[in-house]
CHARMM internal coordinates of N, CA and C (Angstrom, degrees):
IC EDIT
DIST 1 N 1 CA 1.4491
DIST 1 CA 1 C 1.5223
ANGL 1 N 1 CA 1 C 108.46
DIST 1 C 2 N 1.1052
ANGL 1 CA 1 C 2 N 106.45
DIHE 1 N 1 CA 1 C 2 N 123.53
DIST 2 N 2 CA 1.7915
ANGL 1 C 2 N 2 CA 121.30
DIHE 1 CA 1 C 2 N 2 CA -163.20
DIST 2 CA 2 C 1.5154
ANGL 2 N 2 CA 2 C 96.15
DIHE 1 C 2 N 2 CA 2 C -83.46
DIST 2 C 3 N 1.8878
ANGL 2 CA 2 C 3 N 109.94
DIHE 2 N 2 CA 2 C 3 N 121.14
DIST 3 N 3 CA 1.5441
ANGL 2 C 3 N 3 CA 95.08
DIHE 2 CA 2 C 3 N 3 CA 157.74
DIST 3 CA 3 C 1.4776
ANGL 3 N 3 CA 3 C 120.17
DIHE 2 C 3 N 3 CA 3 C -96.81
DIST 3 C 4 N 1.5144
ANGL 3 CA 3 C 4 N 114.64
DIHE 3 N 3 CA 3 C 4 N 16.94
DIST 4 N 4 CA 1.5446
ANGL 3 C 4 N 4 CA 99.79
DIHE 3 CA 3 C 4 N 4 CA 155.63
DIST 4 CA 4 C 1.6557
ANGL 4 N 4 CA 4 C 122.07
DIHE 3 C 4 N 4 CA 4 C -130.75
DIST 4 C 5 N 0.8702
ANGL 4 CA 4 C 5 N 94.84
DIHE 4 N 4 CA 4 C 5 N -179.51
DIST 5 N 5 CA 1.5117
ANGL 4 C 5 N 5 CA 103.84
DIHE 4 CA 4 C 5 N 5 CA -134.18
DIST 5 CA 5 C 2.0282
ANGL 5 N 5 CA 5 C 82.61
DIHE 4 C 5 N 5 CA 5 C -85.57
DIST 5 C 6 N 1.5445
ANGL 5 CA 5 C 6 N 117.06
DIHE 5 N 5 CA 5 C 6 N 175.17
DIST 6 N 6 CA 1.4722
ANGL 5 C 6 N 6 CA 91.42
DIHE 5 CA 5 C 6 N 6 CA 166.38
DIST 6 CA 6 C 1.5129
ANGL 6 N 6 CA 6 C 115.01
DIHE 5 C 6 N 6 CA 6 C -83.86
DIST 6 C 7 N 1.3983
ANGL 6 CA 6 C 7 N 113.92
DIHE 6 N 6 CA 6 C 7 N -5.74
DIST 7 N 7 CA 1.4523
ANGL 6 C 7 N 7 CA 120.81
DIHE 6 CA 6 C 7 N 7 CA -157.72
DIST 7 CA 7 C 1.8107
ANGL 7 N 7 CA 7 C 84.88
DIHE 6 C 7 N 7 CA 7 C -104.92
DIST 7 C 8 N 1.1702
ANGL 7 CA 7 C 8 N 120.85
DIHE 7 N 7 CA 7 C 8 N 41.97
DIST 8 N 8 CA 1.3547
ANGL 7 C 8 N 8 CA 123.29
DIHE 7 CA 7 C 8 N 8 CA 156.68
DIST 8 CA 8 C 2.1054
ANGL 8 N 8 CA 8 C 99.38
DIHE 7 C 8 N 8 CA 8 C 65.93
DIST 8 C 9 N 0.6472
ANGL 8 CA 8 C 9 N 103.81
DIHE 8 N 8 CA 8 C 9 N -6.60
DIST 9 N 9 CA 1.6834
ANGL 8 C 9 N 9 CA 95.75
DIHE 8 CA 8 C 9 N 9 CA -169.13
DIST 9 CA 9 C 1.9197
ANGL 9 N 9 CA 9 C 93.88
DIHE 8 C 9 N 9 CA 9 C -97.14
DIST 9 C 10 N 1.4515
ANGL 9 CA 9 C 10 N 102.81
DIHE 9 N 9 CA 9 C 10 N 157.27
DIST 10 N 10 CA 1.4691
ANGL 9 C 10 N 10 CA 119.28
DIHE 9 CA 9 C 10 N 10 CA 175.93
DIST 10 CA 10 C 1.1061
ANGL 10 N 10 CA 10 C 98.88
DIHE 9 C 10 N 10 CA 10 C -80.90
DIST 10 C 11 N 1.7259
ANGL 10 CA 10 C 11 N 117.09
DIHE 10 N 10 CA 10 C 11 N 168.63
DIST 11 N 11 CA 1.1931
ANGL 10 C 11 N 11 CA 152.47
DIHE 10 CA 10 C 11 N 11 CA -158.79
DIST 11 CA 11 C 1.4675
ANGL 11 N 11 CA 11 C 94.33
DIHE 10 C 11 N 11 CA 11 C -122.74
DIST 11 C 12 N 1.6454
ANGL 11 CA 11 C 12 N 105.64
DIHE 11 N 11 CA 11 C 12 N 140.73
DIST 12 N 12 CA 1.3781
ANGL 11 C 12 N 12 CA 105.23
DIHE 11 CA 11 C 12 N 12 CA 173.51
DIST 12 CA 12 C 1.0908
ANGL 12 N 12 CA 12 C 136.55
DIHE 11 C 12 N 12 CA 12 C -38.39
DIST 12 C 13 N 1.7449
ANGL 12 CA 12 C 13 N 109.42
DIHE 12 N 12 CA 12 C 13 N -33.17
DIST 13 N 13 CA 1.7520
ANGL 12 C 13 N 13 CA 125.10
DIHE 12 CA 12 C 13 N 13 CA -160.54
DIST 13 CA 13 C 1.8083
ANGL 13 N 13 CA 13 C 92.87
DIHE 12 C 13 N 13 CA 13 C -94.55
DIST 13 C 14 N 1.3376
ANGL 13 CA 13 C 14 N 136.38
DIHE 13 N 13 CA 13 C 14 N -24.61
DIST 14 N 14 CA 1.0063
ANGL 13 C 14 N 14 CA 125.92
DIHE 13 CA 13 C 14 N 14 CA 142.66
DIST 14 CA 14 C 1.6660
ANGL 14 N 14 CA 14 C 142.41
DIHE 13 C 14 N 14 CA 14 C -52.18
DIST 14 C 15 N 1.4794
ANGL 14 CA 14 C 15 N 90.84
DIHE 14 N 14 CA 14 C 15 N -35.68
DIST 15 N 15 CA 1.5126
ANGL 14 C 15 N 15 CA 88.17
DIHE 14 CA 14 C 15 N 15 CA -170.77
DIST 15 CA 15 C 1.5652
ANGL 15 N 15 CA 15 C 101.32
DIHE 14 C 15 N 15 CA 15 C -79.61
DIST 15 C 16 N 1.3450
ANGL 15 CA 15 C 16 N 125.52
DIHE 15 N 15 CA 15 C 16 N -17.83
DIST 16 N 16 CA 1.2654
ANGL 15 C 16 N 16 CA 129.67
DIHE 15 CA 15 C 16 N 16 CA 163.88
DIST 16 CA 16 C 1.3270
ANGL 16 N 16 CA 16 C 120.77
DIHE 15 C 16 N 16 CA 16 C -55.49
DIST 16 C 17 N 1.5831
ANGL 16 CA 16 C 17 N 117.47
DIHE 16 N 16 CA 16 C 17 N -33.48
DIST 17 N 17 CA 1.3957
ANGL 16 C 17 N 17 CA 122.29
DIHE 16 CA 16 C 17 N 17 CA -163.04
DIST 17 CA 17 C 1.3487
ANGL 17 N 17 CA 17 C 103.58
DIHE 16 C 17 N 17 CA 17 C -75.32
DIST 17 C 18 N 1.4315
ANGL 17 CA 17 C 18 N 108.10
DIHE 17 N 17 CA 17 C 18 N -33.30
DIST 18 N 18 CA 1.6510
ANGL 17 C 18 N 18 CA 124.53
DIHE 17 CA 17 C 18 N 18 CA -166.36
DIST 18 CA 18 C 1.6831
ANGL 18 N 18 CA 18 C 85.87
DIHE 17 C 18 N 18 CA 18 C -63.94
DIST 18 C 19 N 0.9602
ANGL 18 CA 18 C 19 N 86.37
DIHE 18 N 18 CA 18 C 19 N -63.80
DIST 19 N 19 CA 1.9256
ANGL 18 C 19 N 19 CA 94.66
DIHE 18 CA 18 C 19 N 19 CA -138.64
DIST 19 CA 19 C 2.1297
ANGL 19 N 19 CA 19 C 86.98
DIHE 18 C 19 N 19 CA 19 C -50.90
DIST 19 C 20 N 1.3388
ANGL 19 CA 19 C 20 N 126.34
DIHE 19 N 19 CA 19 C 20 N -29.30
DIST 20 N 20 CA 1.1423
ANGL 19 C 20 N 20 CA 128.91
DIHE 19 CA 19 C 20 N 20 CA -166.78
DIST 20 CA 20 C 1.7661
ANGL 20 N 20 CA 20 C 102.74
DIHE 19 C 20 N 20 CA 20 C -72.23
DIST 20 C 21 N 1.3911
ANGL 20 CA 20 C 21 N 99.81
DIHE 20 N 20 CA 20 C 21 N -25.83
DIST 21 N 21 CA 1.6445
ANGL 20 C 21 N 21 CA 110.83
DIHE 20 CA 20 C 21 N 21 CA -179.87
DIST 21 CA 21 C 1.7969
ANGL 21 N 21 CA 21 C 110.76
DIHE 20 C 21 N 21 CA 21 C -96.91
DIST 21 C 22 N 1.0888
ANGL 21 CA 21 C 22 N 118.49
DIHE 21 N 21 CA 21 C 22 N 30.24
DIST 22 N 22 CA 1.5697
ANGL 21 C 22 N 22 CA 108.26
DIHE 21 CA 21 C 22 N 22 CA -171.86
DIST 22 CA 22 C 1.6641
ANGL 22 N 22 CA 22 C 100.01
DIHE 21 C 22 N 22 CA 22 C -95.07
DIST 22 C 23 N 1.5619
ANGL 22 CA 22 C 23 N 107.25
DIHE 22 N 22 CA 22 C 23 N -10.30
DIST 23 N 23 CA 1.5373
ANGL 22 C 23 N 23 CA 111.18
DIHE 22 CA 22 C 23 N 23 CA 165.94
DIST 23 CA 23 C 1.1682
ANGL 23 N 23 CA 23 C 112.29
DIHE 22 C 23 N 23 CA 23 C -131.36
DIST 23 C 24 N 1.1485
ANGL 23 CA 23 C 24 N 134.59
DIHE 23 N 23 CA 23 C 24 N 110.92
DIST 24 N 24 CA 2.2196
ANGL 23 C 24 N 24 CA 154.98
DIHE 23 CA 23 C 24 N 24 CA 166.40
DIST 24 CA 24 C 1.8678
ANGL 24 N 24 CA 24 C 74.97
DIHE 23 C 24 N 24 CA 24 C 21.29
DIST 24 C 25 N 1.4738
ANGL 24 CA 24 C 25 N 120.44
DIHE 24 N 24 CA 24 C 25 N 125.92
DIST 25 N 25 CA 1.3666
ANGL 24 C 25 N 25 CA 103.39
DIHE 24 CA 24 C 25 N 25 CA 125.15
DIST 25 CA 25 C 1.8262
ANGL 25 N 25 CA 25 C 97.79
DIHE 24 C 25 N 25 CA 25 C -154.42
DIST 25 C 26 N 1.7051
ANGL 25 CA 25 C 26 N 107.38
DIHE 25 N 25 CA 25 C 26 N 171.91
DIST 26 N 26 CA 1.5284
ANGL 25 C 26 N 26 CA 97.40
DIHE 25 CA 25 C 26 N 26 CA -171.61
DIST 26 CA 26 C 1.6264
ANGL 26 N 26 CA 26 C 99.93
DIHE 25 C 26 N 26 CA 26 C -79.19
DIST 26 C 27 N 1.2090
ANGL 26 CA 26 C 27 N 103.85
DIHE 26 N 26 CA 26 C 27 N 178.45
DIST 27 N 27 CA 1.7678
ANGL 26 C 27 N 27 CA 112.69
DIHE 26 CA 26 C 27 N 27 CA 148.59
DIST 27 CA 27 C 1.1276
ANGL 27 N 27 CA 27 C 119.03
DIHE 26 C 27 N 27 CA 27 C -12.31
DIST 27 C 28 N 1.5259
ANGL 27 CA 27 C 28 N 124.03
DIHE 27 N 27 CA 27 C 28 N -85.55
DIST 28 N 28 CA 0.9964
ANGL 27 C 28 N 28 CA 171.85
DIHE 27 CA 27 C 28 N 28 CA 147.01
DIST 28 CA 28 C 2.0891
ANGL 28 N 28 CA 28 C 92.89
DIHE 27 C 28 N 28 CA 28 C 6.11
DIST 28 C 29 N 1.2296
ANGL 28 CA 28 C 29 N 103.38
DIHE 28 N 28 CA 28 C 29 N -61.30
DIST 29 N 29 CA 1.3565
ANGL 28 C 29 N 29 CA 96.22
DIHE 28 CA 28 C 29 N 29 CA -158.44
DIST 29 CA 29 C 1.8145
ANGL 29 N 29 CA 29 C 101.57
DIHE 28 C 29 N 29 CA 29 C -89.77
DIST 29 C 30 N 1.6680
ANGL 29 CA 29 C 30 N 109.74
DIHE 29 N 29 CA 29 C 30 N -17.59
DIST 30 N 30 CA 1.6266
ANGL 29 C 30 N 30 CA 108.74
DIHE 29 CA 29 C 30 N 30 CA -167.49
DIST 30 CA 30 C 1.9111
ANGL 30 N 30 CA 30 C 81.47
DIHE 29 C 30 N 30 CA 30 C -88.11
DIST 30 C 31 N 0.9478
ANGL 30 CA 30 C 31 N 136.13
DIHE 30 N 30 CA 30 C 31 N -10.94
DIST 31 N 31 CA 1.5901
ANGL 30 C 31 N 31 CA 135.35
DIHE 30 CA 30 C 31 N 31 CA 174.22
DIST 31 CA 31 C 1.8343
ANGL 31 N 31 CA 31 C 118.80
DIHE 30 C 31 N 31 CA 31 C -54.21
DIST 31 C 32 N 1.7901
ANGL 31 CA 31 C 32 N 69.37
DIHE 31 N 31 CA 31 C 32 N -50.02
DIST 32 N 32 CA 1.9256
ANGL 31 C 32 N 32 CA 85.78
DIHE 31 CA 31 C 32 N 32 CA -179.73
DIST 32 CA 32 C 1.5128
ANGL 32 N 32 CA 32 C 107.55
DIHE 31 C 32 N 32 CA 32 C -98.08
DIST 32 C 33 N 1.1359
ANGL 32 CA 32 C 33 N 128.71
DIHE 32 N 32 CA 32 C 33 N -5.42
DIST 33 N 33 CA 1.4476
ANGL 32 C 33 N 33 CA 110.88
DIHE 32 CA 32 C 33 N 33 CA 173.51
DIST 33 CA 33 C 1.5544
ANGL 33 N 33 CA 33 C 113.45
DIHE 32 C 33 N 33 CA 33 C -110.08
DIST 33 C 34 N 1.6782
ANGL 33 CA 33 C 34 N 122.68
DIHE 33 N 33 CA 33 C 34 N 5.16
DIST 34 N 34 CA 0.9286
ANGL 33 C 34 N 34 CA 139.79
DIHE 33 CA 33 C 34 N 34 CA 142.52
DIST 34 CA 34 C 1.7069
ANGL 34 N 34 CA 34 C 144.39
DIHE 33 C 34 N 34 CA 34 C -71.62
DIST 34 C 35 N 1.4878
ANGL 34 CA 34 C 35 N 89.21
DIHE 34 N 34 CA 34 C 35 N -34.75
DIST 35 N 35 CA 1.3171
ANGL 34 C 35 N 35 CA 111.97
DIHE 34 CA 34 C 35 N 35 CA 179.74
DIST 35 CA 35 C 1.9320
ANGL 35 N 35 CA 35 C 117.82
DIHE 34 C 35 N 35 CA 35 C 69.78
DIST 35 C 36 N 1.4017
ANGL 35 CA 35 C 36 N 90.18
DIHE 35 N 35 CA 35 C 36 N 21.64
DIST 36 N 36 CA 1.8120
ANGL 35 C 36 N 36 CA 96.11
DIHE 35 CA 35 C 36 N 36 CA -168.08
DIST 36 CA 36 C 2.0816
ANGL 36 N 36 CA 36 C 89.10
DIHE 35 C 36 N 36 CA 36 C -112.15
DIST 36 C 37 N 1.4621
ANGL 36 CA 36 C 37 N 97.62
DIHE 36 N 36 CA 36 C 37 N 127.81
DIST 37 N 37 CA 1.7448
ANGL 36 C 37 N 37 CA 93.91
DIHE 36 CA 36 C 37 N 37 CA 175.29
DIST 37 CA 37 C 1.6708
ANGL 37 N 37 CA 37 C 119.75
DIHE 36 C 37 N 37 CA 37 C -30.26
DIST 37 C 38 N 1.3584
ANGL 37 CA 37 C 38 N 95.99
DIHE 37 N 37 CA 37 C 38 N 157.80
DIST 38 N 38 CA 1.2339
ANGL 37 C 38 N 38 CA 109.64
DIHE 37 CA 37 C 38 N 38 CA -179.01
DIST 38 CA 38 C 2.0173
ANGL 38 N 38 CA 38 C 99.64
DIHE 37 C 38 N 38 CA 38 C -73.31
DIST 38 C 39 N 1.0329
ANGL 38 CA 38 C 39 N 136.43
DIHE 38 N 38 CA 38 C 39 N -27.67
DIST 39 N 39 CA 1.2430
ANGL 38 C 39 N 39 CA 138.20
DIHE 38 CA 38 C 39 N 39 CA -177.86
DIST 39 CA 39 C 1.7296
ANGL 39 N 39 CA 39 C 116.94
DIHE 38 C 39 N 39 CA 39 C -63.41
DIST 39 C 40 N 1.3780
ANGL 39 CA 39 C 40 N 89.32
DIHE 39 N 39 CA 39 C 40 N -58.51
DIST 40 N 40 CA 1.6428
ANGL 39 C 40 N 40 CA 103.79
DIHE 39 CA 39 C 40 N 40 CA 165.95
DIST 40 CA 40 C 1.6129
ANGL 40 N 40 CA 40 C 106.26
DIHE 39 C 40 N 40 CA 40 C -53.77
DIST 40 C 41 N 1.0818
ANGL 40 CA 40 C 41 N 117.02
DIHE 40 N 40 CA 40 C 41 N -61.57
DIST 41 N 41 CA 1.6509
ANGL 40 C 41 N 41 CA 115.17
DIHE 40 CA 40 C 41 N 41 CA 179.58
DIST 41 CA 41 C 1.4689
ANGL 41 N 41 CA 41 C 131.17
DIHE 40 C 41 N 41 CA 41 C -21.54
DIST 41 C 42 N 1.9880
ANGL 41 CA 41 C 42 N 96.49
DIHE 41 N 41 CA 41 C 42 N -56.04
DIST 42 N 42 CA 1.2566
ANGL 41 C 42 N 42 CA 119.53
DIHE 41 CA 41 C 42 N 42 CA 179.06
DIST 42 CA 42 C 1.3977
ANGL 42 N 42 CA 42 C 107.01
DIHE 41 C 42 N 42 CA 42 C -65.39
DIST 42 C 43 N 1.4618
ANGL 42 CA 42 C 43 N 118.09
DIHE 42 N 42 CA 42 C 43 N -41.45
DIST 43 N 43 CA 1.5477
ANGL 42 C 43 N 43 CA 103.72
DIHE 42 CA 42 C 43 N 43 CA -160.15
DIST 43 CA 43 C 2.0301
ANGL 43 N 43 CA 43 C 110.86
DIHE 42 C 43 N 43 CA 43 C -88.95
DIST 43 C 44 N 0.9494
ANGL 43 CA 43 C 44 N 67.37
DIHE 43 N 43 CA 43 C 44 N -23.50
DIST 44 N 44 CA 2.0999
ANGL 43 C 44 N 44 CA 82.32
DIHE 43 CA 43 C 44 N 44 CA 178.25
DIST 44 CA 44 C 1.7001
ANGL 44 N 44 CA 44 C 86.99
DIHE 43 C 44 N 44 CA 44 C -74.79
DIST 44 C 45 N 1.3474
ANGL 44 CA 44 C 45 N 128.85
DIHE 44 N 44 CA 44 C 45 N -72.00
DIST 45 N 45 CA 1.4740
ANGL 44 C 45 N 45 CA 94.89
DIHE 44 CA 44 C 45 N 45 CA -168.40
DIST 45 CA 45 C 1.5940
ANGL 45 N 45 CA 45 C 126.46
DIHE 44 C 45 N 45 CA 45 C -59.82
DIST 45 C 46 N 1.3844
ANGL 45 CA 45 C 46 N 125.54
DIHE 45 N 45 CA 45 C 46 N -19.79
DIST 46 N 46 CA 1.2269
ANGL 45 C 46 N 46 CA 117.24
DIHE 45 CA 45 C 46 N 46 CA -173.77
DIST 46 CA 46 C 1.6179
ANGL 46 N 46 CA 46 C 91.49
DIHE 45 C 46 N 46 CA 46 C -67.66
DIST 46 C 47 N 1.3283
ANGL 46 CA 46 C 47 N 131.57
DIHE 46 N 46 CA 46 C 47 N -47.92
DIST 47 N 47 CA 1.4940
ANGL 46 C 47 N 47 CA 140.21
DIHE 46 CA 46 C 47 N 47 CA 166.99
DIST 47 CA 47 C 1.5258
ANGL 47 N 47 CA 47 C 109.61
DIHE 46 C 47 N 47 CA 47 C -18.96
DIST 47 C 48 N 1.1889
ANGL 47 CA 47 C 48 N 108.43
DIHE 47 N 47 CA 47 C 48 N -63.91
DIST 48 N 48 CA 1.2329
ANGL 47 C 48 N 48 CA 122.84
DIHE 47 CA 47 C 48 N 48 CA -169.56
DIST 48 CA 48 C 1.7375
ANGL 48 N 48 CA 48 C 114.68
DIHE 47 C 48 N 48 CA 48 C -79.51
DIST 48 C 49 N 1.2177
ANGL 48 CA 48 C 49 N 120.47
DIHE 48 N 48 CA 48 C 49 N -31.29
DIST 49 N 49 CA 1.5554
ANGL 48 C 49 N 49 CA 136.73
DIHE 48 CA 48 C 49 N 49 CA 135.36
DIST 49 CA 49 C 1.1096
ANGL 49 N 49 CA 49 C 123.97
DIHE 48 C 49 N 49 CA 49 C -1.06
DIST 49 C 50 N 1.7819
ANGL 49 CA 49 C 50 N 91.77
DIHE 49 N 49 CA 49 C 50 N -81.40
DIST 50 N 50 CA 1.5787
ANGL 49 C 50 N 50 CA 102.78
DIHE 49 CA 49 C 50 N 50 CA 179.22
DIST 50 CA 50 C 1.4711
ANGL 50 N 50 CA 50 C 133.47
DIHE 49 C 50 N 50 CA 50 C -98.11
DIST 50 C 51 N 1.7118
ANGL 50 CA 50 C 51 N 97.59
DIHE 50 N 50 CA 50 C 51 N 15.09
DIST 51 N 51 CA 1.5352
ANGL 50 C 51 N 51 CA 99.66
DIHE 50 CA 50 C 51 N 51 CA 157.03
DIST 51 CA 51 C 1.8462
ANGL 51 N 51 CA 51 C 112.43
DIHE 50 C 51 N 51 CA 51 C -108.14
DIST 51 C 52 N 0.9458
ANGL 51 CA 51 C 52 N 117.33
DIHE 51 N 51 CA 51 C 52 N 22.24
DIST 52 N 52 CA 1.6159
ANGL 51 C 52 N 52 CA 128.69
DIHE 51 CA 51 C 52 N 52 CA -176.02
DIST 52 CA 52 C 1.7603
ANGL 52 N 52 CA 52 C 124.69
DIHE 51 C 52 N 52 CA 52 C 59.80
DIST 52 C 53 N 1.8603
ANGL 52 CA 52 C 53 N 90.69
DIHE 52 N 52 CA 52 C 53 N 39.47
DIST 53 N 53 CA 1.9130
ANGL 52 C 53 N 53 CA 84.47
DIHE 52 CA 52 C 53 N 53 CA 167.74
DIST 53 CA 53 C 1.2212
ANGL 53 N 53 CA 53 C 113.14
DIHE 52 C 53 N 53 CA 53 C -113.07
DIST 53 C 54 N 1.5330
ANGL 53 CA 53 C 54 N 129.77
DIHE 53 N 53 CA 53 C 54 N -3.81
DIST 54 N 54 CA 1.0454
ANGL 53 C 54 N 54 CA 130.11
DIHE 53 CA 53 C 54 N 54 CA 160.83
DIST 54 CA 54 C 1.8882
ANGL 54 N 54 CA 54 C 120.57
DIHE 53 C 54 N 54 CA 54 C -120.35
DIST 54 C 55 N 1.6497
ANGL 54 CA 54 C 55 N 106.27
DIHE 54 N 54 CA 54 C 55 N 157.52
DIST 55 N 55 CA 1.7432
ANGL 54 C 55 N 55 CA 84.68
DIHE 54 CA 54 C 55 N 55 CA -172.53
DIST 55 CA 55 C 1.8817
ANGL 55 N 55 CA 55 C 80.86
DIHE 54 C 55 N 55 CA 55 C -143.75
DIST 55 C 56 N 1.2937
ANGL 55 CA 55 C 56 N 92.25
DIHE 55 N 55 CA 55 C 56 N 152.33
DIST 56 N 56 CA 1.5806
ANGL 55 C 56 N 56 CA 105.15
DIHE 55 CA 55 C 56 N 56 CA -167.49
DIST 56 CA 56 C 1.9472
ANGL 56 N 56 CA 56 C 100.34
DIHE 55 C 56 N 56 CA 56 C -104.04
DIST 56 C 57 N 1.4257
ANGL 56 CA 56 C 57 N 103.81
DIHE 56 N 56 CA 56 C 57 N 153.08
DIST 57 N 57 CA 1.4510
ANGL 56 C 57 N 57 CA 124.39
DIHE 56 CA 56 C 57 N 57 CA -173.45
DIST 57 CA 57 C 1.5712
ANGL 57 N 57 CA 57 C 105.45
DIHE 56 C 57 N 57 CA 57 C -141.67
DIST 57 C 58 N 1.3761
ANGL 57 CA 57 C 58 N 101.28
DIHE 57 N 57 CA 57 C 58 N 116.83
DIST 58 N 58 CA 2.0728
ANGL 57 C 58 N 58 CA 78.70
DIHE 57 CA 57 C 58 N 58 CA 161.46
DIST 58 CA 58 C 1.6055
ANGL 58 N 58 CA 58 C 114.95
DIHE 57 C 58 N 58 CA 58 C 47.95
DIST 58 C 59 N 1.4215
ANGL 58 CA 58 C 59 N 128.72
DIHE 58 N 58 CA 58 C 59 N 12.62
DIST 59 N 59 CA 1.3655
ANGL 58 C 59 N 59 CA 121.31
DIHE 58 CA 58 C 59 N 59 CA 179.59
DIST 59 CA 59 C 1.4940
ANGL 59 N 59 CA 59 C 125.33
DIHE 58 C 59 N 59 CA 59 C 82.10
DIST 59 C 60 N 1.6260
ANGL 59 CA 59 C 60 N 101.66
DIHE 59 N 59 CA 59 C 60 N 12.96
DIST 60 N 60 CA 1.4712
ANGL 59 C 60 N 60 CA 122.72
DIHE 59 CA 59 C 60 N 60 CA 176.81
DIST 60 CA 60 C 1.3297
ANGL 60 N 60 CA 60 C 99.88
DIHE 59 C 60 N 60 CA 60 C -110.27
DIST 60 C 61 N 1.3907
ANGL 60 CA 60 C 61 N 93.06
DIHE 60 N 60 CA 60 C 61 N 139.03
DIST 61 N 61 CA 1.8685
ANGL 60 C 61 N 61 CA 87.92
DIHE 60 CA 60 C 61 N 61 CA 173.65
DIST 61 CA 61 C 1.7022
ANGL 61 N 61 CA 61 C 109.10
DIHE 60 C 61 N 61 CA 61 C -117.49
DIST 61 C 62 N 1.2307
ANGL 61 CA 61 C 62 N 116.33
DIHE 61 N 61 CA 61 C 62 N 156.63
DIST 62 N 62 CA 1.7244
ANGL 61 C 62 N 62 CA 114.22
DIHE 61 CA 61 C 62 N 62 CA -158.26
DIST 62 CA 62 C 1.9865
ANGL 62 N 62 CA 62 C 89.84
DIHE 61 C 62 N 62 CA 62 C -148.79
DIST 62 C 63 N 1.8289
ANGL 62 CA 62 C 63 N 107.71
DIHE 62 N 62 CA 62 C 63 N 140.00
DIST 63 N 63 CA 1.1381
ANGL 62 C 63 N 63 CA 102.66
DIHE 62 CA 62 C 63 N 63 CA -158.25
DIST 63 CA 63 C 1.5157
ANGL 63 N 63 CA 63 C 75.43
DIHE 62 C 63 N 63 CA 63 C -91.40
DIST 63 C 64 N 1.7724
ANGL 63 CA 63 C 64 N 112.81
DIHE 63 N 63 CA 63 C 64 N 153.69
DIST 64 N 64 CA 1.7175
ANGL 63 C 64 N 64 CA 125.21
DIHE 63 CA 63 C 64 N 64 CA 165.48
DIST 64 CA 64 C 1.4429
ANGL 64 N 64 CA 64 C 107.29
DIHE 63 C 64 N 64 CA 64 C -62.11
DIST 64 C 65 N 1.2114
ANGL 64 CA 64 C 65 N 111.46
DIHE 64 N 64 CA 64 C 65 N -173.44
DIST 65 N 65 CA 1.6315
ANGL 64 C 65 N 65 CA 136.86
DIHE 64 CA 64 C 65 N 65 CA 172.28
DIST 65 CA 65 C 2.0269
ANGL 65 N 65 CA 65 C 91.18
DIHE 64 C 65 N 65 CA 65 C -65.49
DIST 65 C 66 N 0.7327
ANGL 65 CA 65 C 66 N 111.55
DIHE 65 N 65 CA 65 C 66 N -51.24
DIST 66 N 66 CA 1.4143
ANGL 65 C 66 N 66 CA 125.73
DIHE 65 CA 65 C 66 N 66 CA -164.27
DIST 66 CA 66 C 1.8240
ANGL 66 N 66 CA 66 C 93.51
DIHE 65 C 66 N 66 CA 66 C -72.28
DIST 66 C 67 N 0.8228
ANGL 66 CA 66 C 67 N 96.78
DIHE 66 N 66 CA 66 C 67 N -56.14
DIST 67 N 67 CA 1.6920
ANGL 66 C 67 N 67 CA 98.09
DIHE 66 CA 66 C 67 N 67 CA 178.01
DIST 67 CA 67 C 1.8924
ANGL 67 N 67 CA 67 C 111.72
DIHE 66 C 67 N 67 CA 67 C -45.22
DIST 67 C 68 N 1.2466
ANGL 67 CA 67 C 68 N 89.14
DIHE 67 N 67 CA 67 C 68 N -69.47
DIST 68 N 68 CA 1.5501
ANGL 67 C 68 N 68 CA 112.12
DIHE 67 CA 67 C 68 N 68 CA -179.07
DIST 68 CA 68 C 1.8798
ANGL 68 N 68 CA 68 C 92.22
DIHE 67 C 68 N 68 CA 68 C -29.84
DIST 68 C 69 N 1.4091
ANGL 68 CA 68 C 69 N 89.67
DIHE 68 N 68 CA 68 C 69 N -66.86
DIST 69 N 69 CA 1.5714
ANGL 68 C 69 N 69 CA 109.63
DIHE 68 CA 68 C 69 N 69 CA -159.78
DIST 69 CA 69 C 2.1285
ANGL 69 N 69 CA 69 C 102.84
DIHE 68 C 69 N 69 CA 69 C -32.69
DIST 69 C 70 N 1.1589
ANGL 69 CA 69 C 70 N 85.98
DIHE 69 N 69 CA 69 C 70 N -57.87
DIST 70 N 70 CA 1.4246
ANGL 69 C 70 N 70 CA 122.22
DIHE 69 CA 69 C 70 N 70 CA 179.55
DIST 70 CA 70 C 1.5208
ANGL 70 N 70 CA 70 C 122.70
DIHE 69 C 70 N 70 CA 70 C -37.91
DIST 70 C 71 N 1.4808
ANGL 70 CA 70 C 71 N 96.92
DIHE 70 N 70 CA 70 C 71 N -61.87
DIST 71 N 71 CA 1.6670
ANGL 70 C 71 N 71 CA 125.88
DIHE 70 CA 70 C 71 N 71 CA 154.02
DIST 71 CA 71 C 1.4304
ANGL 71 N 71 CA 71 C 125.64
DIHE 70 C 71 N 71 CA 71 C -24.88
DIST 71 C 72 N 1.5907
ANGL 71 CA 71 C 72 N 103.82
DIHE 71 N 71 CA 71 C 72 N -69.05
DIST 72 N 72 CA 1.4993
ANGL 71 C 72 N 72 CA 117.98
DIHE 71 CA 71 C 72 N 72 CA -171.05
DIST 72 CA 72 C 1.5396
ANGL 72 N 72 CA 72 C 108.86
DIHE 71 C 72 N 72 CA 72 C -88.95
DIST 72 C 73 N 1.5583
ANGL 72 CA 72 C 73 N 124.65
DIHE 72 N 72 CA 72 C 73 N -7.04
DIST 73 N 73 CA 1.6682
ANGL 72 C 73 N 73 CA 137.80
DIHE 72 CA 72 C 73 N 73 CA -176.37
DIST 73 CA 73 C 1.4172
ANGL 73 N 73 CA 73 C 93.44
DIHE 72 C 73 N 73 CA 73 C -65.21
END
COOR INIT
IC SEED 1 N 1 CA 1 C
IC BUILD
């Protein structure tokens, strides 16, 4: 499940993920303060990973400058 759009813009269940990541939290916690499965979580952030809006620490994930940017667009 793609969090971007083809016209380059995020998807709701992304732009949620961001805004849930603008401070360190795991999977686990952007799951429950999102309310979107823990499955979806995992695979949208590695998604989001490897296009540079999110960057991982210690198993926390935190949205980039680019993310942020992304977020509030």
């Amino acid at each position: 499940m793609p969090c971007i759009n083809p016209d380059g813009t995020l998807t709701p269940s992304a732009k949620a993920m961001l805004s849930a990541v603008l401070s360190p939290a795991t999977p686990e916690e952007v799951a429950k303060s999102t309310g979107l499965p823990l499955f979806r979580i995992r695979s949208s952030i590695r998604e989001m990973r490897e296009t540079g809006l999110v960057e991982e620490k210690e198993g926390k994930y935190l949205a980039t400058r680019i993310g942020k940017e992304k977020s509030e667009g």
